[in-house]
N, C-alpha and C positions, 0 to 999 in steps of 0.2 A: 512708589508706584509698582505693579505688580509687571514680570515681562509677560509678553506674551507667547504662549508657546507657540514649539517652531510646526510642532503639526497644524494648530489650529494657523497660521501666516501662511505655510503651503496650502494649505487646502482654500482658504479668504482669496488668494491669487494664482488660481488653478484657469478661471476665465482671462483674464486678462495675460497670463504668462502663457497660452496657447493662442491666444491672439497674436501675440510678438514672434511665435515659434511659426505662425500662419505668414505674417509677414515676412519675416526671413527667407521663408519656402521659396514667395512670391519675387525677392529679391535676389536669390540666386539660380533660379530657376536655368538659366543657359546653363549653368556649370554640372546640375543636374544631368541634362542630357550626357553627357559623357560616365554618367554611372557605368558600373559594372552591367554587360551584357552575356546573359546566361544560352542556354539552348532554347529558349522560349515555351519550356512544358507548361501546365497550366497548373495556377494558383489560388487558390480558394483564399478569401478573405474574412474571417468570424469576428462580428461585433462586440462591443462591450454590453456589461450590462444596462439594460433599457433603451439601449440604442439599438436603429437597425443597419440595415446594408446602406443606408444615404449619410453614416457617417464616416464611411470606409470608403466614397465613392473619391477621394483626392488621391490615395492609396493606392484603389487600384486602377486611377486615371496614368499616375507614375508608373505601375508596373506593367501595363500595357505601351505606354509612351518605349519600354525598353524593351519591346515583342514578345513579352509574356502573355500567357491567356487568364487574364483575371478573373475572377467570377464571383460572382455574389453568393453568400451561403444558404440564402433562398429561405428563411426558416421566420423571416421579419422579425420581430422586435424579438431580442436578447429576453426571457423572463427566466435565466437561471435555470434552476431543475424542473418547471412547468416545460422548458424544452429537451429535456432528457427525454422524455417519449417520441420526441421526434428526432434521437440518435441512429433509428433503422432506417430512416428517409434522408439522414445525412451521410450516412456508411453509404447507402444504396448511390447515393447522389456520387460521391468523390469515386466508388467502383466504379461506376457508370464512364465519367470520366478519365478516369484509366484505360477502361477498355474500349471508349471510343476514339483518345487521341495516341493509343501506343505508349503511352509515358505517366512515368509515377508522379503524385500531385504532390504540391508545396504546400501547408498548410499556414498562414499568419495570424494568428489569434490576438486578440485586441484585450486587453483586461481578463475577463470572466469568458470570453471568447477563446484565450488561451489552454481553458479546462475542459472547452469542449473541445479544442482540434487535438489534444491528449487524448481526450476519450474516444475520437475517433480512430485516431494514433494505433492505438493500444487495440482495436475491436477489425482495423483493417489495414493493417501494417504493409502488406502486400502492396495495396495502392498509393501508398503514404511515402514522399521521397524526403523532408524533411521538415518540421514544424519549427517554426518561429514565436515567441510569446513576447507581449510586449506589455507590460505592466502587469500579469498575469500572478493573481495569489497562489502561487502552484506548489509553497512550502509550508509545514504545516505549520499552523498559529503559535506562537509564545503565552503561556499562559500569562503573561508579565506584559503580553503586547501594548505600547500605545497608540491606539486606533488614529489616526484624525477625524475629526466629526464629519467628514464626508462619507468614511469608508463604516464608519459605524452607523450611519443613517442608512447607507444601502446594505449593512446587513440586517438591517431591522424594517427595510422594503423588502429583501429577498425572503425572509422569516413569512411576513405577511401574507406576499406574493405566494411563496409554494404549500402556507395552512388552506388555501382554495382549494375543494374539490376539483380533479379535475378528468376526462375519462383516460387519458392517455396513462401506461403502466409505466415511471418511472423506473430506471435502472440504475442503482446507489452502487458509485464506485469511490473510493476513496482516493486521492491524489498518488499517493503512496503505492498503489494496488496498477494506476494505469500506469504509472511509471515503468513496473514492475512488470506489464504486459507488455511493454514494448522492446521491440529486441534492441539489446545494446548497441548494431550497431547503427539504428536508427537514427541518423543526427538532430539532435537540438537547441538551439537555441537559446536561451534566456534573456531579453534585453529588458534592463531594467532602469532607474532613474532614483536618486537619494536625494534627489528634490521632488518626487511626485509624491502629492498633497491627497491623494485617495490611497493608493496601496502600501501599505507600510513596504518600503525598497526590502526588506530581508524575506518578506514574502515572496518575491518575486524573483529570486534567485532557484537556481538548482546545482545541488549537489554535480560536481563536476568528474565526468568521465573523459576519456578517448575523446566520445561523439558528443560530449555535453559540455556545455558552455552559457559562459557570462558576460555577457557586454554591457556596460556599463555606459551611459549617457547622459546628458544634462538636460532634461527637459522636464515641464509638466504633465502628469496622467492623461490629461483630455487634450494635450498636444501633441502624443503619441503616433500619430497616426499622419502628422502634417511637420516634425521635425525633421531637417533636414539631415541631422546627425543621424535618427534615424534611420529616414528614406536611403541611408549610403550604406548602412551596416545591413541593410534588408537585401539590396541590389548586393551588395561582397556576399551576402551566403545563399543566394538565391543563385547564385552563376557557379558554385563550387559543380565541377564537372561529379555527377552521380558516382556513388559507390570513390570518391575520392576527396576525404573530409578531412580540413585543415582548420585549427579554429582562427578565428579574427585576429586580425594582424594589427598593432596600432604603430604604425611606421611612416615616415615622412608626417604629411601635416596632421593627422593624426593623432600623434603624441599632442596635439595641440588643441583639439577637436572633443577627443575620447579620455577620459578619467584613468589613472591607471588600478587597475585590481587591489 
Protein backbone atom coordinates (compact mmCIF):
# COMPACT_ATOMS: atom_id res chain seq x y z
CA UNK A 1 0.00 0.00 0.00
CA UNK A 2 1.25 3.23 -1.05
CA UNK A 3 2.13 6.02 2.21
CA UNK A 4 0.69 8.77 2.19
CA UNK A 5 2.34 11.84 1.97
CA UNK A 6 3.19 14.00 4.86
CA UNK A 7 1.98 17.30 3.01
CA UNK A 8 -1.04 15.92 1.56
CA UNK A 9 -1.96 14.47 5.89
CA UNK A 10 -1.11 18.15 6.97
CA UNK A 11 -2.92 19.85 4.82
CA UNK A 12 -6.45 16.63 5.19
CA UNK A 13 -6.05 17.86 9.20
CA UNK A 14 -5.43 21.53 8.91
CA UNK A 15 -9.55 21.82 9.97
CA UNK A 16 -9.64 19.66 12.62
CA UNK A 17 -5.98 20.39 14.17
CA UNK A 18 -7.09 24.31 14.51
CA UNK A 19 -10.06 23.10 16.02
CA UNK A 20 -7.95 21.47 18.88
CA UNK A 21 -5.47 24.59 18.82
CA UNK A 22 -9.26 26.62 19.28
CA UNK A 23 -9.89 24.48 22.10
CA UNK A 24 -6.76 24.70 23.92
CA UNK A 25 -6.98 28.66 23.56
CA UNK A 26 -10.40 28.23 25.32
CA UNK A 27 -8.94 25.90 28.10
CA UNK A 28 -6.15 27.93 29.10
CA UNK A 29 -7.49 30.99 28.79
CA UNK A 30 -6.95 32.32 32.68
CA UNK A 31 -3.24 31.74 32.26
CA UNK A 32 -3.35 33.89 29.20
CA UNK A 33 -4.28 36.75 30.96
CA UNK A 34 -0.98 37.02 32.73
CA UNK A 35 0.69 37.31 29.16
CA UNK A 36 3.29 39.67 28.49
CA UNK A 37 2.04 43.48 28.93
CA UNK A 38 3.56 45.86 26.54
CA UNK A 39 3.08 49.98 26.45
CA UNK A 40 -0.32 49.35 24.75
CA UNK A 41 0.66 51.33 21.18
CA UNK A 42 -1.64 50.12 18.58
CA UNK A 43 -1.58 47.00 16.40
CA UNK A 44 -2.95 46.52 13.14
CA UNK A 45 -3.94 43.06 12.31
CA UNK A 46 -3.55 41.73 8.30
CA UNK A 47 -5.63 38.71 7.20
CA UNK A 48 -4.73 35.67 5.23
CA UNK A 49 -5.46 35.03 1.97
CA UNK A 50 -9.36 35.08 1.17
CA UNK A 51 -10.14 35.74 4.61
CA UNK A 52 -11.08 39.08 6.19
CA UNK A 53 -10.84 41.00 9.50
CA UNK A 54 -13.67 38.41 11.18
CA UNK A 55 -10.81 35.82 11.12
CA UNK A 56 -8.34 37.75 13.15
CA UNK A 57 -11.30 39.00 15.41
CA UNK A 58 -9.91 36.08 18.59
CA UNK A 59 -6.41 37.75 17.91
CA UNK A 60 -7.23 40.98 18.34
CA UNK A 61 -9.80 40.20 21.08
CA UNK A 62 -6.33 38.88 23.10
CA UNK A 63 -4.38 41.82 22.08
CA UNK A 64 -6.80 44.20 23.52
CA UNK A 65 -7.57 41.93 26.54
CA UNK A 66 -3.65 42.94 27.34
CA UNK A 67 -4.39 47.16 26.45
CA UNK A 68 -3.18 47.16 23.08
CA UNK A 69 -5.18 49.07 20.43
CA UNK A 70 -5.92 46.46 17.95
CA UNK A 71 -7.43 47.28 14.72
CA UNK A 72 -8.70 45.93 11.95
CA UNK A 73 -6.72 46.42 8.51
CA UNK A 74 -9.98 47.65 7.02
CA UNK A 75 -9.22 46.62 3.44
CA UNK A 76 -12.00 43.31 3.77
CA UNK A 77 -11.43 40.22 2.16
CA UNK A 78 -7.55 39.25 1.58
CA UNK A 79 -7.45 38.98 -2.65
CA UNK A 80 -3.70 39.04 -2.84
CA UNK A 81 -2.33 41.58 -5.28
CA UNK A 82 -6.12 42.82 -6.43
CA UNK A 83 -5.17 44.45 -2.95
CA UNK A 84 -1.94 46.04 -3.72
CA UNK A 85 -3.82 49.08 -5.16
CA UNK A 86 -5.19 49.53 -1.95
CA UNK A 87 -1.30 49.67 -0.41
CA UNK A 88 -1.81 53.85 -0.49
CA UNK A 89 -5.08 53.53 1.64
CA UNK A 90 -3.11 51.16 3.94
CA UNK A 91 0.32 53.36 4.33
CA UNK A 92 -2.24 56.34 4.68
CA UNK A 93 -4.30 54.21 7.35
CA UNK A 94 -1.23 52.84 9.76
CA UNK A 95 0.40 56.97 9.14
CA UNK A 96 -2.63 58.15 10.19
CA UNK A 97 -2.40 56.01 13.24
CA UNK A 98 0.83 57.08 14.15
CA UNK A 99 0.12 60.52 14.11
CA UNK A 100 -2.98 60.35 15.93
CA UNK A 101 -1.80 58.10 18.92
CA UNK A 102 1.94 59.35 19.30
CA UNK A 103 3.39 55.94 18.83
CA UNK A 104 4.76 53.65 16.25
CA UNK A 105 2.39 50.67 14.96
CA UNK A 106 2.88 46.87 15.40
CA UNK A 107 2.10 45.21 12.32
CA UNK A 108 0.73 41.03 12.70
CA UNK A 109 0.30 39.64 9.37
CA UNK A 110 -1.48 36.27 9.15
CA UNK A 111 -0.22 34.19 6.01
CA UNK A 112 -0.34 36.23 2.75
CA UNK A 113 -1.26 39.11 5.19
CA UNK A 114 2.44 38.85 6.22
CA UNK A 115 3.57 40.21 2.60
CA UNK A 116 1.52 42.87 2.86
CA UNK A 117 2.48 44.33 6.44
CA UNK A 118 6.22 43.99 4.71
CA UNK A 119 5.11 46.01 2.00
CA UNK A 120 3.83 48.36 4.30
CA UNK A 121 7.03 47.97 6.35
CA UNK A 122 9.19 48.87 3.70
CA UNK A 123 6.90 51.98 2.06
CA UNK A 124 6.35 53.56 5.84
CA UNK A 125 9.01 52.53 8.12
CA UNK A 126 8.74 55.67 10.00
CA UNK A 127 5.31 54.44 11.41
CA UNK A 128 6.07 50.88 11.56
CA UNK A 129 7.59 49.76 15.17
CA UNK A 130 7.66 46.13 14.45
CA UNK A 131 6.10 43.31 12.16
CA UNK A 132 5.25 40.00 13.03
CA UNK A 133 4.47 37.19 10.19
CA UNK A 134 2.84 34.13 11.11
CA UNK A 135 2.78 31.50 8.39
CA UNK A 136 3.88 34.00 5.94
CA UNK A 137 5.50 32.87 2.36
CA UNK A 138 8.00 35.64 2.69
CA UNK A 139 11.21 33.32 1.29
CA UNK A 140 11.57 32.84 -1.95
CA UNK A 141 10.23 29.44 -3.70
CA UNK A 142 12.53 26.17 -4.09
CA UNK A 143 12.34 25.40 -7.56
CA UNK A 144 12.34 21.60 -6.13
CA UNK A 145 9.40 22.80 -3.62
CA UNK A 146 6.78 20.39 -2.34
CA UNK A 147 3.70 22.41 -2.42
CA UNK A 148 0.74 20.75 -0.28
CA UNK A 149 -2.44 20.64 -2.37
CA UNK A 150 -3.76 23.31 -0.10
CA UNK A 151 -1.17 25.82 -0.87
CA UNK A 152 -0.98 24.80 -4.53
CA UNK A 153 -4.83 25.30 -4.93
CA UNK A 154 -4.46 28.88 -3.53
CA UNK A 155 -1.95 29.52 -5.91
CA UNK A 156 -3.76 28.59 -8.66
CA UNK A 157 -6.95 30.87 -6.91
CA UNK A 158 -4.49 33.85 -6.63
CA UNK A 159 -3.32 33.27 -10.50
CA UNK A 160 -7.00 33.36 -11.34
CA UNK A 161 -8.01 36.01 -8.83
CA UNK A 162 -5.33 38.68 -9.98
CA UNK A 163 -5.79 37.64 -14.35
CA UNK A 164 -9.29 39.97 -13.54
CA UNK A 165 -9.12 43.26 -14.89
CA UNK A 166 -9.10 45.50 -12.28
CA UNK A 167 -9.10 49.68 -12.13
CA UNK A 168 -6.89 49.94 -9.18
CA UNK A 169 -2.84 50.32 -10.38
CA UNK A 170 -1.03 47.59 -8.77
CA UNK A 171 2.63 48.02 -7.34
CA UNK A 172 4.97 44.79 -7.98
CA UNK A 173 7.33 44.50 -5.32
CA UNK A 174 9.42 41.43 -4.91
CA UNK A 175 9.80 39.76 -1.32
CA UNK A 176 13.49 40.39 -1.57
CA UNK A 177 13.28 44.17 -2.75
CA UNK A 178 10.67 45.05 0.64
CA UNK A 179 13.08 43.20 2.69
CA UNK A 180 15.66 45.24 1.39
CA UNK A 181 13.56 48.70 1.90
CA UNK A 182 13.32 48.16 5.26
CA UNK A 183 15.80 49.58 7.51
CA UNK A 184 17.73 46.86 9.31
CA UNK A 185 17.09 47.96 12.39
CA UNK A 186 13.44 47.41 12.00
CA UNK A 187 12.50 44.34 14.12
CA UNK A 188 11.03 41.24 12.67
CA UNK A 189 9.57 38.58 13.38
CA UNK A 190 9.14 35.13 11.57
CA UNK A 191 6.75 32.67 13.35
CA UNK A 192 6.57 29.71 11.61
CA UNK A 193 5.22 25.93 12.06
CA UNK A 194 6.81 22.57 10.29
CA UNK A 195 3.53 21.01 10.78
CA UNK A 196 1.53 23.68 8.86
CA UNK A 197 -0.35 21.79 5.96
CA UNK A 198 -0.68 25.11 3.58
CA UNK A 199 2.76 27.09 3.75
CA UNK A 200 5.59 25.03 3.00
CA UNK A 201 7.63 25.95 6.95
CA UNK A 202 10.98 26.95 4.78
CA UNK A 203 8.78 29.62 3.18
CA UNK A 204 8.13 31.11 6.15
CA UNK A 205 11.25 31.76 7.57
CA UNK A 206 13.70 34.76 7.19
CA UNK A 207 17.00 35.07 6.79
CA UNK A 208 18.27 36.12 10.27
CA UNK A 209 19.85 39.28 11.45
CA UNK A 210 20.42 41.55 14.77
CA UNK A 211 16.61 42.48 14.33
CA UNK A 212 15.37 39.35 12.38
CA UNK A 213 14.23 36.32 13.67
CA UNK A 214 12.51 32.82 13.86
CA UNK A 215 10.24 31.34 16.02
CA UNK A 216 9.43 28.13 15.67
CA UNK A 217 6.06 26.60 16.89
CA UNK A 218 3.78 23.70 16.77
CA UNK A 219 0.61 24.45 15.27
CA UNK A 220 -1.64 24.28 12.14
CA UNK A 221 -1.75 27.18 9.37
CA UNK A 222 -5.40 27.98 9.88
CA UNK A 223 -4.79 27.69 13.84
CA UNK A 224 -2.37 30.37 13.69
CA UNK A 225 -4.20 32.94 14.84
CA UNK A 226 -5.99 31.13 17.87
CA UNK A 227 -2.63 28.87 19.18
CA UNK A 228 -1.92 29.55 22.26
CA UNK A 229 1.96 29.05 21.80
CA UNK A 230 1.44 31.61 19.55
CA UNK A 231 -0.79 34.19 21.24
CA UNK A 232 2.54 34.03 24.00
CA UNK A 233 5.42 34.48 21.47
CA UNK A 234 3.15 37.59 19.91
CA UNK A 235 2.45 39.14 23.66
CA UNK A 236 6.77 38.46 24.43
CA UNK A 237 7.63 40.71 21.27
CA UNK A 238 4.83 42.85 21.32
CA UNK A 239 5.97 44.20 24.89
CA UNK A 240 9.85 44.45 23.87
CA UNK A 241 10.22 48.21 25.11
CA UNK A 242 10.86 50.30 21.48
CA UNK A 243 14.17 50.90 19.90
CA UNK A 244 15.40 47.86 22.53
CA UNK A 245 15.21 44.46 20.62
CA UNK A 246 16.19 41.16 22.13
CA UNK A 247 15.05 38.03 20.25
CA UNK A 248 12.70 35.33 21.78
CA UNK A 249 13.83 33.53 24.60
CA UNK A 250 12.84 29.90 24.92
CA UNK A 251 13.68 29.45 28.89
CA UNK A 252 11.80 27.82 31.75
CA UNK A 253 8.47 26.14 30.37
CA UNK A 254 9.30 27.10 27.13
CA UNK A 255 12.01 24.77 26.27
CA UNK A 256 8.85 22.56 26.52
CA UNK A 257 6.33 24.62 24.66
CA UNK A 258 8.76 26.04 21.55
CA UNK A 259 10.86 23.69 19.27
CA UNK A 260 14.43 24.24 19.41
CA UNK A 261 16.09 26.00 16.10
Amino acid sequence: MALINPKSWLSLTELPRAGLELSALLSIAPFLANADRGDGHPVVVLPGFLASDDSTWILRSFLKSLGYEAHRWTLGRNLGAKNMGGYDTLVNYISDLHKNSGQTVSLVGWSLGGIHALAVAARASHAVRHVITLGSPISPADANEDMSPIYYALRQTAKTINAVPHTSTPQHHTIPDMLQNIPHKLPVSAVYSCTDGVVPWRRSRIAETVYRENIEVVSSHLGLGVNPTVLVAISDRLALEEGKFTKFKRCGWRRLAYPAP
